[in-house]
Structures are given as C-alpha cells and as structure tokens.
Backbone as CSV, one residue per row, in Angstrom:
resi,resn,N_x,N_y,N_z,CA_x,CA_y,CA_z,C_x,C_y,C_z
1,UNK,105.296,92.333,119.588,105.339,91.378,118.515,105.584,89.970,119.041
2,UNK,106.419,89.472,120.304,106.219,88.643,120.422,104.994,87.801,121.037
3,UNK,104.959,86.954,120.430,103.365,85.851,120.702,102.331,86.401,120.274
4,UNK,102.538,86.896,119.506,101.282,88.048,118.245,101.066,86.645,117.185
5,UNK,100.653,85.758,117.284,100.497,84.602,116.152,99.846,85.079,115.107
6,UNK,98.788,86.359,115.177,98.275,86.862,114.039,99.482,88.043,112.775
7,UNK,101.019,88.139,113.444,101.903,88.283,112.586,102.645,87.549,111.561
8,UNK,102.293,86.370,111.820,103.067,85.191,111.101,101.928,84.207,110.396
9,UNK,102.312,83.021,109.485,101.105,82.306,108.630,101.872,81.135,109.515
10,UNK,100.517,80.387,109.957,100.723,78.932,110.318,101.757,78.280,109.108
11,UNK,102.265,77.326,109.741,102.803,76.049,108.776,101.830,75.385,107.334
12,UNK,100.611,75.059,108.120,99.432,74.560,107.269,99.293,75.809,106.034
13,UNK,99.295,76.852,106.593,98.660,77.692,105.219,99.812,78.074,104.319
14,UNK,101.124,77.808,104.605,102.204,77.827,103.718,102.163,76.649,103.279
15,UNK,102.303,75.424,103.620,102.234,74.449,102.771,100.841,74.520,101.506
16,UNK,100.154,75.118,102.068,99.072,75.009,100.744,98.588,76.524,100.030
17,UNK,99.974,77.193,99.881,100.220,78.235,99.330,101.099,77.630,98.396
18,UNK,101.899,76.801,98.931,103.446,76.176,97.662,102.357,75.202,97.227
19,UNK,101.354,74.702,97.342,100.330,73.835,96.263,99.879,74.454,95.336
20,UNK,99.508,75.602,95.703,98.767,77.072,94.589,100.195,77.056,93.851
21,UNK,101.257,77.530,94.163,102.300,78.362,93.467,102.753,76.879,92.858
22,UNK,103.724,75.920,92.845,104.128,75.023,92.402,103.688,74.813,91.175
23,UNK,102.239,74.574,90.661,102.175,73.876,89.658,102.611,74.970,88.415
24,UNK,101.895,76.461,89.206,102.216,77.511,88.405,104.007,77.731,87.885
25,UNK,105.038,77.907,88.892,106.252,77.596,88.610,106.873,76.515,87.611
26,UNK,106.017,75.505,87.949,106.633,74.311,87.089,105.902,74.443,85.463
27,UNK,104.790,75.481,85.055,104.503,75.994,83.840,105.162,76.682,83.065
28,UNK,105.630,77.311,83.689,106.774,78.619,83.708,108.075,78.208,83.655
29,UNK,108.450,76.920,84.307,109.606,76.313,83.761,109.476,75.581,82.644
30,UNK,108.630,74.866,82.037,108.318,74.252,81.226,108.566,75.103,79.376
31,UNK,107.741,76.396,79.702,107.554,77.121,78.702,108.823,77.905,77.963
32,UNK,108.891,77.373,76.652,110.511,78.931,75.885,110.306,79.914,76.617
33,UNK,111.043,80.854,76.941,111.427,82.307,77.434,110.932,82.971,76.840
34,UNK,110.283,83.806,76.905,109.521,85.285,76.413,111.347,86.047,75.749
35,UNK,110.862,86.788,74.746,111.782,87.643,74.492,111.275,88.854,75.122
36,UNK,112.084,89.588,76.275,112.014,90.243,77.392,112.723,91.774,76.739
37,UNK,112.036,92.659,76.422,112.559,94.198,76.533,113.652,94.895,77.058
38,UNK,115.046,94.706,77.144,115.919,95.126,78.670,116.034,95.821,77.963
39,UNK,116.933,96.950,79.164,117.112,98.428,78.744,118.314,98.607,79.326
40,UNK,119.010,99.513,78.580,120.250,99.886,79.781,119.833,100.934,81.139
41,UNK,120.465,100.535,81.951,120.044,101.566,83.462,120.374,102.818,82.941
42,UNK,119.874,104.440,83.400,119.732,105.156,82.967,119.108,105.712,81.924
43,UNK,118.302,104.656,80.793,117.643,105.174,80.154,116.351,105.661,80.165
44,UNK,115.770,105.830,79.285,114.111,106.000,79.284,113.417,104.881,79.548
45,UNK,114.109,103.382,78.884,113.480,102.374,78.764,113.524,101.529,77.200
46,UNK,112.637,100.683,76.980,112.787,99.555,76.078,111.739,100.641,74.646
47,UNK,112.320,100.690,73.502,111.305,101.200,72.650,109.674,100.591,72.553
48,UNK,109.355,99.419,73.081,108.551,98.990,73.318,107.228,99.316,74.292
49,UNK,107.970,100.362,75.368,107.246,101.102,75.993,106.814,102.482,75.408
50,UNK,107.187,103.075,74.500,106.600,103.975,73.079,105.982,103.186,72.321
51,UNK,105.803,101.802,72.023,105.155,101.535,71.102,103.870,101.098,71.641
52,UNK,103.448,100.788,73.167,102.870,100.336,73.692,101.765,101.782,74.045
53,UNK,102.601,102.864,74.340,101.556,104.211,74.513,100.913,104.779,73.020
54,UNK,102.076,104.585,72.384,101.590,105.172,70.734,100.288,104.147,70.458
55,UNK,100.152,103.191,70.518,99.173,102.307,70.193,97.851,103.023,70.713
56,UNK,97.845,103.775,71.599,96.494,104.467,72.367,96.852,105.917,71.946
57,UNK,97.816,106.200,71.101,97.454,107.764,70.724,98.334,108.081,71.661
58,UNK,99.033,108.130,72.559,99.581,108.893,73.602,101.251,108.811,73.960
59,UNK,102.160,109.357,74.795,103.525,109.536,74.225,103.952,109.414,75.852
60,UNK,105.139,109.527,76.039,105.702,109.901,77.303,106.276,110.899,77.272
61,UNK,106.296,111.532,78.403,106.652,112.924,78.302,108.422,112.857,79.038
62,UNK,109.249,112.570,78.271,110.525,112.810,78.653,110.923,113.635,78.574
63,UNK,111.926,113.819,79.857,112.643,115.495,79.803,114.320,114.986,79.894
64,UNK,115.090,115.619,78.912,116.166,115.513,79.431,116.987,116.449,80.244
C-alpha cells in the first residue's frame, strides 16, 4: 500500500467533489426538516413502513 497513488484521490479531485456536494448541503440546510419516522430500537420500525408495503398489497412478515 505504500506509494500505491491509485489508493487514495488526488487533492484536485476532492476539491471538486466538495463543488458537487456543497451547493447540495447548503439546499438541505436551507430547507424545513422533513418530519422523519423514528422508531424505538428494538422494534419492528415506524408504522409508516406498513403503510408503505400495504400501499402495494403486501405486509411484512414479522415474527415475534
């Protein structure tokens, strides 16, 4: 690995990776917050993920 330069990204192509990403971030800061689904750990998940399969006819198959 050492002096393998094809393991690592030049300087140049990170700086114009944070040109791509930046403007996108600063949209995303800009915008209200999504109201976000949380779940408590251990559960199945957000009821939203049943409402999202039911919409196509289909269920999750939980076992307790």
């Amino acid at each position: 690995m050492i002096g393998d330069a094809t393991l690592f990204q030049r300087a140049d192509m990170v700086e114009a990776s944070w040109r791509i990403v930046d403007p996108v971030l600063d949209v995303w800061s800009a915008l209200p917050p999504r109201s976000f689904p949380n779940y408590a750990a251990g559960s199945w998940g957000p009821k939203e993920s049943d409402d999202l399969l039911e919409a196509d006819g289909r269920a999750w198959k939980n076992i307790d």
